[in-house]
N, C-alpha and C positions, 0 to 999 in steps of 0.2 A: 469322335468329332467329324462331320461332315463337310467336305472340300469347301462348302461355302460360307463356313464358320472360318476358314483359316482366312485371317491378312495376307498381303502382300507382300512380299519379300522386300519392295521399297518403303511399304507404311511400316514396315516393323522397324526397321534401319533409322527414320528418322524418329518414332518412338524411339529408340534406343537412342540414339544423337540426343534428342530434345532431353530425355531422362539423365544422362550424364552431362548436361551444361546445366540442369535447373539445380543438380548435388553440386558443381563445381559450384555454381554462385553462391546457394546456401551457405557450401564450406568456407569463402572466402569470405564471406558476409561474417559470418562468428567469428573467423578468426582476427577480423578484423576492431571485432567490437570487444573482444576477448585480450586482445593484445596488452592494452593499454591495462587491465587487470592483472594480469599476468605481471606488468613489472613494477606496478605498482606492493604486488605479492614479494619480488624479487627484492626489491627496496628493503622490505622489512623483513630480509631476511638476511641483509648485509651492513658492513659499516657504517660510520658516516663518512671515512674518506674514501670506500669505494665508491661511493653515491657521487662526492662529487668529484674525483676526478676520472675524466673520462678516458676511455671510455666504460658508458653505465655496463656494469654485467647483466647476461642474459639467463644466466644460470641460478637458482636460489643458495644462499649462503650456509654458514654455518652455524648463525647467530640469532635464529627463528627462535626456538625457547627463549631465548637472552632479551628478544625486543620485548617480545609480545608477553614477558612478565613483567617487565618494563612500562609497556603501553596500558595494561591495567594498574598495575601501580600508580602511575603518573597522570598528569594533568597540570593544568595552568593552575587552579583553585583547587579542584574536586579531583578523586580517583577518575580513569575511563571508565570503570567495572561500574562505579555509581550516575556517573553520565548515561549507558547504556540501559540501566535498570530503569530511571526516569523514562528514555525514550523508551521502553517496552510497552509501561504504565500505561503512557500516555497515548501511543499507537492504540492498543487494544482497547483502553477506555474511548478513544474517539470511533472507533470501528463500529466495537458493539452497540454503542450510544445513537451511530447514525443508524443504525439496521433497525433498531429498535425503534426509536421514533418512526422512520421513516415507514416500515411494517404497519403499526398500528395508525399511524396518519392515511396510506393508502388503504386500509381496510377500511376504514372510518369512510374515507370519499366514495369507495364504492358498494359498500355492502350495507349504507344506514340512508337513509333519505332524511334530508334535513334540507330547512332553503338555504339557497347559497352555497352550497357545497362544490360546484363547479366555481362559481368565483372562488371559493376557497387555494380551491386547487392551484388556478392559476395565479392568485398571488404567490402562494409559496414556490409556485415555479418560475415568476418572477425572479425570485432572491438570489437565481443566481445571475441577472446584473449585479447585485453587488455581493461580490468577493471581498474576503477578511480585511484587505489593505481598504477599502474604501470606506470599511464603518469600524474602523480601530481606532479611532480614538474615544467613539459614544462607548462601543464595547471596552474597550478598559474602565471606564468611567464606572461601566454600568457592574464589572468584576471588583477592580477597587475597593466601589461602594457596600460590596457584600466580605470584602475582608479576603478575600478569593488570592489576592496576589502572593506568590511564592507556594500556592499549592496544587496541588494535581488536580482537585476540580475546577482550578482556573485555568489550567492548562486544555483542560478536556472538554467542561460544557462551555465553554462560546463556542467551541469547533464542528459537536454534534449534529446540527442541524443539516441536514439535506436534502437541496430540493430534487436533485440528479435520482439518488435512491429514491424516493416517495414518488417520480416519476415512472423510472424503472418497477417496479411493485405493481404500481394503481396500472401499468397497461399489462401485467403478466396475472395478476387477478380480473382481468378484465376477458383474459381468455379463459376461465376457469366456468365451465358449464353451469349455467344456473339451476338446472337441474339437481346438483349436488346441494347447493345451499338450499334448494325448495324440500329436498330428502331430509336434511339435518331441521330443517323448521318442523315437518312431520312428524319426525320420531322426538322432538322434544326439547333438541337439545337448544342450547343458549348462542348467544352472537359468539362467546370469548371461550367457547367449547367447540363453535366450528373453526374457530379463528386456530386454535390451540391442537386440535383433532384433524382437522382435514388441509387449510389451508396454509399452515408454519410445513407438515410433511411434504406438500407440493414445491413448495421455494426455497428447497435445501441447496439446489443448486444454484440456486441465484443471489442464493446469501452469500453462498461461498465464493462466489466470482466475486460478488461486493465486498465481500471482507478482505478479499487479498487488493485489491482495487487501496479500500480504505486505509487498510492498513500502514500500508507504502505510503498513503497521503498522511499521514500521523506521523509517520517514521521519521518525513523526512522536514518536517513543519520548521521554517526556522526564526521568520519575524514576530510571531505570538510569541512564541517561549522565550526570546530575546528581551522583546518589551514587558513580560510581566513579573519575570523572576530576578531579582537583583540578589540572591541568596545561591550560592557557587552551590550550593549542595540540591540546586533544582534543575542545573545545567541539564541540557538532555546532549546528544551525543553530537548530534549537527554544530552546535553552540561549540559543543568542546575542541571539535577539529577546526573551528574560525579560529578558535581562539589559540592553540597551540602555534601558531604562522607569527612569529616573533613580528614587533617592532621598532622602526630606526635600523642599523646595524649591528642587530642582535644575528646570530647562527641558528639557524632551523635544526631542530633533532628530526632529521627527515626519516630514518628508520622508524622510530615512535610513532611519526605522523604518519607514515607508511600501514604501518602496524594497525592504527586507531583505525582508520581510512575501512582497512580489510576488516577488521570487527565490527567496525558500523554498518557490512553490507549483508554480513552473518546473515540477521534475523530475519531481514524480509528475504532473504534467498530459502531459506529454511520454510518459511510461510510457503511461500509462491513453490516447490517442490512436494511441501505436507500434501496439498491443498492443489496438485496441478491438473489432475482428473475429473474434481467438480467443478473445479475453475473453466475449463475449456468448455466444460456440456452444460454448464450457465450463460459461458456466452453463446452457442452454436446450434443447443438442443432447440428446436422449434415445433418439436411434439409435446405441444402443451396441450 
């Protein structure tokens, strides 16, 4: 290395300064968003009269097995274990449902010539002025009317629709060289064999970011599934933890709710680690 590659003994110094305050704030940053997990963990792993009388321990207990066979066991109406399963369902059915429409809706807008298809476009990117709460009560009406209530496709298709995704898509196939689609038209092949062949292998990563995106939006859904299911056995996991928080001067089993709390945050943590490599170069890869 050449004397005029080396820094300066003061640019390194503040590099170095600047590099251990940007780790300090990270670290204090997590710890602080971490914290409150943490003893929410510690909770369900102790009594109920350590919980409440204070001071809360900071420590995890002895009684971890004990809750959390407890908390699947248990529930207001329904098992947790069978609350959780609903919310799986119903996450991955709304997940895949938006990817999927959304996919073949943005291929549709950009790779078929039809009139209107830009009005198209922008209607359905319209939709999202209105969000679930503002057209729930036609949507119930219109699930209702098909017999849908108390089941998993009424939990799932009213949710599918999105215009977020089908926008996301229609401008990431919009970078995708035409060139390619003129080669696939040459050798013979079909619109749903490029679709299938060339352009599904291109947007693996952008599914993946949308899926873990969506997912979490499904997870965590709680006035749909509230409003549609009056049958304890379609409760999803959101519902079950509202509903475990007693009424009047009832005593909270705060360990159990501790317990349920940390199991409900299981599966999207699991999602968002399977899935945090394609997730990151979905959102940041710009080598399209």
């Amino acid at each position: 290395m050449s004397a005029h590659n080396i820094p300066p003994p003061g640019m390194v110094e503040k590099r170095g300064n600047s590099l251990w305050l940007s780790h300090l704030l990270m670290i204090t940053g997590v710890l602080i968003v971490f914290f409150p997990i943490w003893l929410a963990f510690v909770a369900s792993t102790v009594t109920q009269a350590e919980i409440t009388q204070p001071p809360m321990p900071l420590l995890p207990g002895d009684h971890l097995i004990e809750n959390y066979s407890r908390a699947l066991t248990a529930g207001v109406n329904v098992p947790v274990a069978t609350m959780l399963l609903n919310s799986l369902i119903m996450a991955i059915g709304i997940a895949l449902g938006k990817i999927a429409i959304s996919l073949l809706s943005a291929f549709a807008i950009v790779y078929f010539r039809f009139p209107g298809r830009t009005t198209f476009f922008w209607l359905i990117f319209l939709t999202l002025m209105l969000p679930v709460e503002v057209r729930i009560v036609p949507t119930y009406e219109v699930v209702a009317g098909f017999g849908m209530l108390n089941s998993y496709s009424g939990l799932i298709f009213p949710l599918i629709a999105s215009a977020t995704a089908t926008f996301l898509f229609r401008q990431f196939f919009m970078t995708i060289p035409d060139e390619l689609a003129e080669a696939a038209r040459v050798d013979g092949a079909r619109p749903m064999q490029f679709f299938v062949d060339i352009v599904l292998p291109m947007s693996r990563t952008n599914i993946a970011a949308l899926f873990v995106i969506l997912f979490i939006y499904g997870w965590n859904q709680y006035l749909w599934p509230l409003l549609i299911t009056t049958d304890p056995s379609m409760n999803t996991i959101v519902m079950g933890i509202k509903q475990m928080f007693p009424s009047g001067d009832d005593t909270a089993d705060w360990p159990v709710i501790m317990a349920t709390s940390i199991l409900a945050m299981i599966p999207p943590v699991i999602v968002v680690i399977s899935m945090q490599k394609l997730f990151i170069r979905g959102l940041v890869d710009s080598e399209k």
